[in-house]
N, CA, C and O atoms as a GROMACS GRO file, in nm:
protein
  316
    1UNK      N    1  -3.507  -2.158  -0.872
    1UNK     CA    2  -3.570  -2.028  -0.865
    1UNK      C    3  -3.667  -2.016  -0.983
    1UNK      O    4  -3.619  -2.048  -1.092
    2UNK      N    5  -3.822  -1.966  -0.982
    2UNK     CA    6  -3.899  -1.959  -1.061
    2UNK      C    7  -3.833  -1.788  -1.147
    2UNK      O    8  -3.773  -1.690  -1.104
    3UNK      N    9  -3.886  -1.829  -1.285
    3UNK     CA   10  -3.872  -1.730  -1.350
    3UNK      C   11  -3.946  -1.594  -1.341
    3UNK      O   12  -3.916  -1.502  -1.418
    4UNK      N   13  -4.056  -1.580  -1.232
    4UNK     CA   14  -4.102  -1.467  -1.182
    4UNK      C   15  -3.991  -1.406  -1.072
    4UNK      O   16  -3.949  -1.291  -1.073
    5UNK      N   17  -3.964  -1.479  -1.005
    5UNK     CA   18  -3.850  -1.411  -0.866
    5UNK      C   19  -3.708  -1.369  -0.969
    5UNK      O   20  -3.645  -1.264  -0.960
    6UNK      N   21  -3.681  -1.482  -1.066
    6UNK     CA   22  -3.543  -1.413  -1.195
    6UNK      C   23  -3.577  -1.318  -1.227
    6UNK      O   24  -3.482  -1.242  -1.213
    7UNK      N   25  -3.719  -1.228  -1.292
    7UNK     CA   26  -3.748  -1.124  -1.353
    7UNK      C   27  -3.700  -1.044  -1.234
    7UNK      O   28  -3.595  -0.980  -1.224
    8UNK      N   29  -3.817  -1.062  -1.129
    8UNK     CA   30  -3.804  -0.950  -0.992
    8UNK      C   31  -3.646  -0.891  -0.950
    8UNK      O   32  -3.610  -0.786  -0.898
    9UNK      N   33  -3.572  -1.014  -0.999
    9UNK     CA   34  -3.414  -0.991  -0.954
    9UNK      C   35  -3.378  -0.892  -0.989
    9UNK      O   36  -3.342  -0.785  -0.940
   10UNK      N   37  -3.399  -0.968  -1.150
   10UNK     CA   38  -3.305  -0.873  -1.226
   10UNK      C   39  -3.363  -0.700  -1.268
   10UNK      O   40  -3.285  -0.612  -1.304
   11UNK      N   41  -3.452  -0.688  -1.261
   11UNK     CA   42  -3.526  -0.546  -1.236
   11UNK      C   43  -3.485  -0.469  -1.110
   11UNK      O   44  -3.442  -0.354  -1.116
   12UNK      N   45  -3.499  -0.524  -1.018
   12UNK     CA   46  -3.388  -0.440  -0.902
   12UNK      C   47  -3.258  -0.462  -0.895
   12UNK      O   48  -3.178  -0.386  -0.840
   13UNK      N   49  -3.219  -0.613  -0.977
   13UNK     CA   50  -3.068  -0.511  -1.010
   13UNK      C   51  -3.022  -0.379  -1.063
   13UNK      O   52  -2.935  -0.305  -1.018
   14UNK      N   53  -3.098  -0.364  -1.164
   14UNK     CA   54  -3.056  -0.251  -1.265
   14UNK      C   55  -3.150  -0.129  -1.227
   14UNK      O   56  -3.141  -0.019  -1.281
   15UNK      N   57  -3.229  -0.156  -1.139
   15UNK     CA   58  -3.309  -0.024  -1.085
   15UNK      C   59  -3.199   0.035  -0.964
   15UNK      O   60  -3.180   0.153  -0.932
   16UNK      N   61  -3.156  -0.046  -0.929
   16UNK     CA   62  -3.038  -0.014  -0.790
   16UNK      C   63  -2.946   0.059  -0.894
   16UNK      O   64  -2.942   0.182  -0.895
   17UNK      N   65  -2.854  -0.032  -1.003
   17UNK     CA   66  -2.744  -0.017  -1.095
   17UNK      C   67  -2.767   0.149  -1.150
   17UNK      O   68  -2.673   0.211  -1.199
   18UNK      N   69  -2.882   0.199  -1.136
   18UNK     CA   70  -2.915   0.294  -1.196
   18UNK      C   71  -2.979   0.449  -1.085
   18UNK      O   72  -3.032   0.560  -1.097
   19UNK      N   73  -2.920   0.340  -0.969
   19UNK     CA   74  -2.990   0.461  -0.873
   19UNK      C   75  -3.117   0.542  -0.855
   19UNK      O   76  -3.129   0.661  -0.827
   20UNK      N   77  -3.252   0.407  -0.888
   20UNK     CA   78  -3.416   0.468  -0.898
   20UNK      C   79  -3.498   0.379  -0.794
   20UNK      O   80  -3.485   0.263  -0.756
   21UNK      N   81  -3.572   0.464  -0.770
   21UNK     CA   82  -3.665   0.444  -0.707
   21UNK      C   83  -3.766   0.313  -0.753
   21UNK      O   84  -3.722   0.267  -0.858
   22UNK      N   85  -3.863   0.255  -0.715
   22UNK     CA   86  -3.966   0.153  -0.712
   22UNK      C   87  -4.056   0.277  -0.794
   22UNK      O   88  -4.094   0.253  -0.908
   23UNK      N   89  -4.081   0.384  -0.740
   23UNK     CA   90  -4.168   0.470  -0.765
   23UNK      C   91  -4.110   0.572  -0.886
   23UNK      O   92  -4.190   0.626  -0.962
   24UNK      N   93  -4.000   0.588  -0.894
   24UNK     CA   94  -3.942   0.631  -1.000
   24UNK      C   95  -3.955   0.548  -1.131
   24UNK      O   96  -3.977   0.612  -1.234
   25UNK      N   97  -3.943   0.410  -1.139
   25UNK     CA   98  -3.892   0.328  -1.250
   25UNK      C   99  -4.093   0.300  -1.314
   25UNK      O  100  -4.135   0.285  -1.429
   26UNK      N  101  -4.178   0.305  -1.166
   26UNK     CA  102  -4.284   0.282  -1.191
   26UNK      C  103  -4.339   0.388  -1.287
   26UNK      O  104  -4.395   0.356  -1.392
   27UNK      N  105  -4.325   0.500  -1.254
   27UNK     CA  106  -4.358   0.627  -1.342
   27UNK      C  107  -4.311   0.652  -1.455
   27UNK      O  108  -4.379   0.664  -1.556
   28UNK      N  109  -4.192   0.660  -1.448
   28UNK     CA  110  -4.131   0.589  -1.566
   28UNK      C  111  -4.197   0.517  -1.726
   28UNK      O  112  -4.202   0.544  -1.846
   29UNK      N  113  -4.238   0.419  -1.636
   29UNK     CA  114  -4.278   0.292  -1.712
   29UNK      C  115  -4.411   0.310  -1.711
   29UNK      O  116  -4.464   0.214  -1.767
   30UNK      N  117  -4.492   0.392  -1.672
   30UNK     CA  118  -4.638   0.385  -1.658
   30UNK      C  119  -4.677   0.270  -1.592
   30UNK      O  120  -4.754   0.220  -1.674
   31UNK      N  121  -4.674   0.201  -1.504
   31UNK     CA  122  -4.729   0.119  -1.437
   31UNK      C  123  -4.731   0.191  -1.300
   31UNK      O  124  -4.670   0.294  -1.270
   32UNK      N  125  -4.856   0.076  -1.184
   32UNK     CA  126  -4.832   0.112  -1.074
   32UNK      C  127  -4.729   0.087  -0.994
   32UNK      O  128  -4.672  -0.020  -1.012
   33UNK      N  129  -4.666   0.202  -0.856
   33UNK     CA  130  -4.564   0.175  -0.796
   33UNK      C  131  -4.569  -0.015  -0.717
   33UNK      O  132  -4.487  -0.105  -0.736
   34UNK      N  133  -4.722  -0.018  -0.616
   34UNK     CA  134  -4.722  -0.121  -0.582
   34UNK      C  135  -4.739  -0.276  -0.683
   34UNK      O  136  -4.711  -0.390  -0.648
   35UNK      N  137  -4.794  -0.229  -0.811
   35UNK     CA  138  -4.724  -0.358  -0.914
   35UNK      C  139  -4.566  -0.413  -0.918
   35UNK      O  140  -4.503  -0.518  -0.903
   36UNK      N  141  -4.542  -0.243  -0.956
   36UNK     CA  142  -4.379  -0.273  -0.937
   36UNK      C  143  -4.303  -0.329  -0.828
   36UNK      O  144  -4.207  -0.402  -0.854
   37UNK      N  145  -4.349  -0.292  -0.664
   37UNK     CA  146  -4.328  -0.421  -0.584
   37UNK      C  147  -4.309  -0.512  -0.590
   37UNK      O  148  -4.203  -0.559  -0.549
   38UNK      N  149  -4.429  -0.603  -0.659
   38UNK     CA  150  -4.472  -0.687  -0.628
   38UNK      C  151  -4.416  -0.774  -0.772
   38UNK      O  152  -4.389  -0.893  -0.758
   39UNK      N  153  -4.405  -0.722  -0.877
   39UNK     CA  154  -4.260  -0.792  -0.934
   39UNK      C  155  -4.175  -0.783  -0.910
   39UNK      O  156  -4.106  -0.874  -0.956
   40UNK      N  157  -4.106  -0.690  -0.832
   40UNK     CA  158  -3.951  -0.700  -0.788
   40UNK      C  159  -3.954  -0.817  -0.692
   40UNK      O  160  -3.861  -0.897  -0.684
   41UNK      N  161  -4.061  -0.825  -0.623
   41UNK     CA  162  -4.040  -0.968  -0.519
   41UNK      C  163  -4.095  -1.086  -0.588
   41UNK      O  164  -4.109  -1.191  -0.525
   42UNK      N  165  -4.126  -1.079  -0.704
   42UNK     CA  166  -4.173  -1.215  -0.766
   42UNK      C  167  -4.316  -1.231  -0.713
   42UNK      O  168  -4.374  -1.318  -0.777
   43UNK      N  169  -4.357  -1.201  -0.661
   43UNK     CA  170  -4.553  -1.227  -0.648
   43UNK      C  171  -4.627  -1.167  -0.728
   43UNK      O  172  -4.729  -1.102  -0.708
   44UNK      N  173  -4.550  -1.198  -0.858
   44UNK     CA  174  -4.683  -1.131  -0.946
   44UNK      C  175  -4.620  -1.176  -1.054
   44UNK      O  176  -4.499  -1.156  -1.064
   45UNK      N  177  -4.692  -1.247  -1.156
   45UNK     CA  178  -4.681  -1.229  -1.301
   45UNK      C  179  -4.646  -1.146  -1.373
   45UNK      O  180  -4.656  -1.049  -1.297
   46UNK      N  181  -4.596  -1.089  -1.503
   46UNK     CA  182  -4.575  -0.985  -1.576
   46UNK      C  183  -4.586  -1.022  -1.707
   46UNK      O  184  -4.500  -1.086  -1.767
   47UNK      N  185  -4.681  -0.986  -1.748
   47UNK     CA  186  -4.699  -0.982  -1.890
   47UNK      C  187  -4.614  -0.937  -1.992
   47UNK      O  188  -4.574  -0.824  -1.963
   48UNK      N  189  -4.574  -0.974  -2.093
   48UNK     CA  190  -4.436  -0.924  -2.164
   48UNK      C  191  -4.458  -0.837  -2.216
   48UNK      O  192  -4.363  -0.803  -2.286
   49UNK      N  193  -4.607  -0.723  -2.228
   49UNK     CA  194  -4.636  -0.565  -2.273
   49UNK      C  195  -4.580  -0.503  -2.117
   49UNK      O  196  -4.533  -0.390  -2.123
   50UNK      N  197  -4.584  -0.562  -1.997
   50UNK     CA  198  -4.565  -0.456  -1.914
   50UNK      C  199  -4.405  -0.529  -1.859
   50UNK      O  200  -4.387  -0.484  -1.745
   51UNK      N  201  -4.336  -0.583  -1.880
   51UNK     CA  202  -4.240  -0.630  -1.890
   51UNK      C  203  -4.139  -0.541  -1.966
   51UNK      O  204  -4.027  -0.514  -1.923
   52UNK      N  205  -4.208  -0.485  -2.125
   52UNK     CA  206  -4.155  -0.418  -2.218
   52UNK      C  207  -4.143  -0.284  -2.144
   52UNK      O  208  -4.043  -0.217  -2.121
   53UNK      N  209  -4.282  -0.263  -2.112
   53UNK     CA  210  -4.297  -0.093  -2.017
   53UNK      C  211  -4.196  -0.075  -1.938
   53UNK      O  212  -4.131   0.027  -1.962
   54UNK      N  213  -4.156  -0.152  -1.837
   54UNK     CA  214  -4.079  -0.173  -1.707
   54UNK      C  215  -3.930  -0.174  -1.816
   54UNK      O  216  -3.870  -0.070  -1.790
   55UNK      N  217  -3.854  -0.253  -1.924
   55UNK     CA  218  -3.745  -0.242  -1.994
   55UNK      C  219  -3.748  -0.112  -2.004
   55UNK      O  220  -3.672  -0.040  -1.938
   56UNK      N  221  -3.859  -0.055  -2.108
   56UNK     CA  222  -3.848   0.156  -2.108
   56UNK      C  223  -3.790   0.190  -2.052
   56UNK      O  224  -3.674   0.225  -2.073
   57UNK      N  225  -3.880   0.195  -1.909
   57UNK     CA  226  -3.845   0.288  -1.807
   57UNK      C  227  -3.681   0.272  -1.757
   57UNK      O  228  -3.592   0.352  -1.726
   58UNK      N  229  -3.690   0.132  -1.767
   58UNK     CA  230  -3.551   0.143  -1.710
   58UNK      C  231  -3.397   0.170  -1.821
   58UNK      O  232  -3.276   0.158  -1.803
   59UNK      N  233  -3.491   0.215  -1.945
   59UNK     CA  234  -3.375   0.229  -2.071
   59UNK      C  235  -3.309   0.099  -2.094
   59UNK      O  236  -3.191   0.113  -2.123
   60UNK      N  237  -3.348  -0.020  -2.089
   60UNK     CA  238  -3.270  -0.109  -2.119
   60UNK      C  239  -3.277  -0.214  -2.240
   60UNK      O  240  -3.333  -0.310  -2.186
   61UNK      N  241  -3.259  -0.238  -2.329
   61UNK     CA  242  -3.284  -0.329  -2.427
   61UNK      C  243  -3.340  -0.447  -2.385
   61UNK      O  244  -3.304  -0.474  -2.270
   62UNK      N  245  -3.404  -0.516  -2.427
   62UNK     CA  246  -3.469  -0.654  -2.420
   62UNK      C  247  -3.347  -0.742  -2.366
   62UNK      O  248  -3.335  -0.794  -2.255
   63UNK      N  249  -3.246  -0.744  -2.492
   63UNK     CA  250  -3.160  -0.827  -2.523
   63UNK      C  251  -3.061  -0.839  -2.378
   63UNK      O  252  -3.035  -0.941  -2.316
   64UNK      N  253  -3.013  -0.689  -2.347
   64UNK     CA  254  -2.899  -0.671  -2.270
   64UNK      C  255  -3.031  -0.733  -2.086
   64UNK      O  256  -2.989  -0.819  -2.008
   65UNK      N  257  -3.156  -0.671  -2.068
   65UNK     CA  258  -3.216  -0.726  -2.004
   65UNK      C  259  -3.228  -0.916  -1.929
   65UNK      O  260  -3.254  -0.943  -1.812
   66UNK      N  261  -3.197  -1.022  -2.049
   66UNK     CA  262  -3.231  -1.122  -2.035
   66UNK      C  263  -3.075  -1.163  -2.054
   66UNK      O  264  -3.068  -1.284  -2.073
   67UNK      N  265  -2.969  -1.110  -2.054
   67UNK     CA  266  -2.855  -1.104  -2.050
   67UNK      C  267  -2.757  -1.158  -1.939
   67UNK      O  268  -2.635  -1.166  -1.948
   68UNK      N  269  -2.825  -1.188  -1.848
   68UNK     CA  270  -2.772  -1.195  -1.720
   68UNK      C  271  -2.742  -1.302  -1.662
   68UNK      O  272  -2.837  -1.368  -1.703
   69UNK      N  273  -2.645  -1.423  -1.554
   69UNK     CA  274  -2.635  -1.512  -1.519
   69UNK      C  275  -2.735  -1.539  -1.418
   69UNK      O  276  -2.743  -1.651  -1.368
   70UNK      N  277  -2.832  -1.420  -1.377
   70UNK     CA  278  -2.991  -1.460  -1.297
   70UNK      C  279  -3.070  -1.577  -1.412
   70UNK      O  280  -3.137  -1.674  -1.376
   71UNK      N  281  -3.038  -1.536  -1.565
   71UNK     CA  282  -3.128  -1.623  -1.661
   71UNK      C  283  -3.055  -1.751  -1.689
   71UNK      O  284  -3.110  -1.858  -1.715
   72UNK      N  285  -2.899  -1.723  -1.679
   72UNK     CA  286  -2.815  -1.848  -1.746
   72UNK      C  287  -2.780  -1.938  -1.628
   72UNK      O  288  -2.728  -2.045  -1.658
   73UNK      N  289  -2.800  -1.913  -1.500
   73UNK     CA  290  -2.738  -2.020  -1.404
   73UNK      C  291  -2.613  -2.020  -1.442
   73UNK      O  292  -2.567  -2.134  -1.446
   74UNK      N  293  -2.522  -1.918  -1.478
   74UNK     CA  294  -2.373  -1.886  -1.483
   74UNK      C  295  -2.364  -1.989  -1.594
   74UNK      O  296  -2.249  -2.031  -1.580
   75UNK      N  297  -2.416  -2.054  -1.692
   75UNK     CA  298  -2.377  -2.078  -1.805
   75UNK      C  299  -2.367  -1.989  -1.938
   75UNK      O  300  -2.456  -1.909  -1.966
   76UNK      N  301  -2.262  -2.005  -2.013
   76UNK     CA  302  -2.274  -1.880  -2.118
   76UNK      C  303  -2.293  -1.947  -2.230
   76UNK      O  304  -2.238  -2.056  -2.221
   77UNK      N  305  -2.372  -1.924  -2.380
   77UNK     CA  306  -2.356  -2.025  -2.448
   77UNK      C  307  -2.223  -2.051  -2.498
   77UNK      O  308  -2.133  -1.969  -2.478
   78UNK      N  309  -2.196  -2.193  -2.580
   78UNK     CA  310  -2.072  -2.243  -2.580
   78UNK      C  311  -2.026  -2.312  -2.493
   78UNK      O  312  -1.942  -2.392  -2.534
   79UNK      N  313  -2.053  -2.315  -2.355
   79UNK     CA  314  -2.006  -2.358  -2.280
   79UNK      C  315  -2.113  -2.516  -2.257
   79UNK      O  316  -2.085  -2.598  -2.169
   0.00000   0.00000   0.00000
């Protein structure tokens, strides 16, 4: 899986996790709704300023963001 469709994932995980809209999280975040599409499905690049925007909106830390076994392939470090 390319790391554009991992971003897209994990952004509608936590947009679902959080009960918002495409158009909610977009406003939010100041970006457009159909951008926001179009990273949630991975056809689009994201620059890590609107990457940051899109974390905002969705209140989430960077850290806890890239946190996920979408990034680790269910490896944790240590393991």
């Amino acid at each position: 899986m390319d790391i554009k469709t991992k971003i897209g994932l994990r952004i509608k995980e936590i947009r679902i996790e959080k009960n918002l809209t495409q158009e909610a999280v977009a406003w939010k975040s100041e970006v457009d709704r159909s951008f926001m599409n179009h990273v949630e499905n991975g056809r689009r690049n994201v620059s890590i300023e609107s990457l940051e925007k899109i974390m905002n909106g969705l209140e989430i830390p960077i850290k806890e963001f890239f946190n996920s076994e979408i990034f680790t392939n269910g490896k944790r470090k240590g393991k």
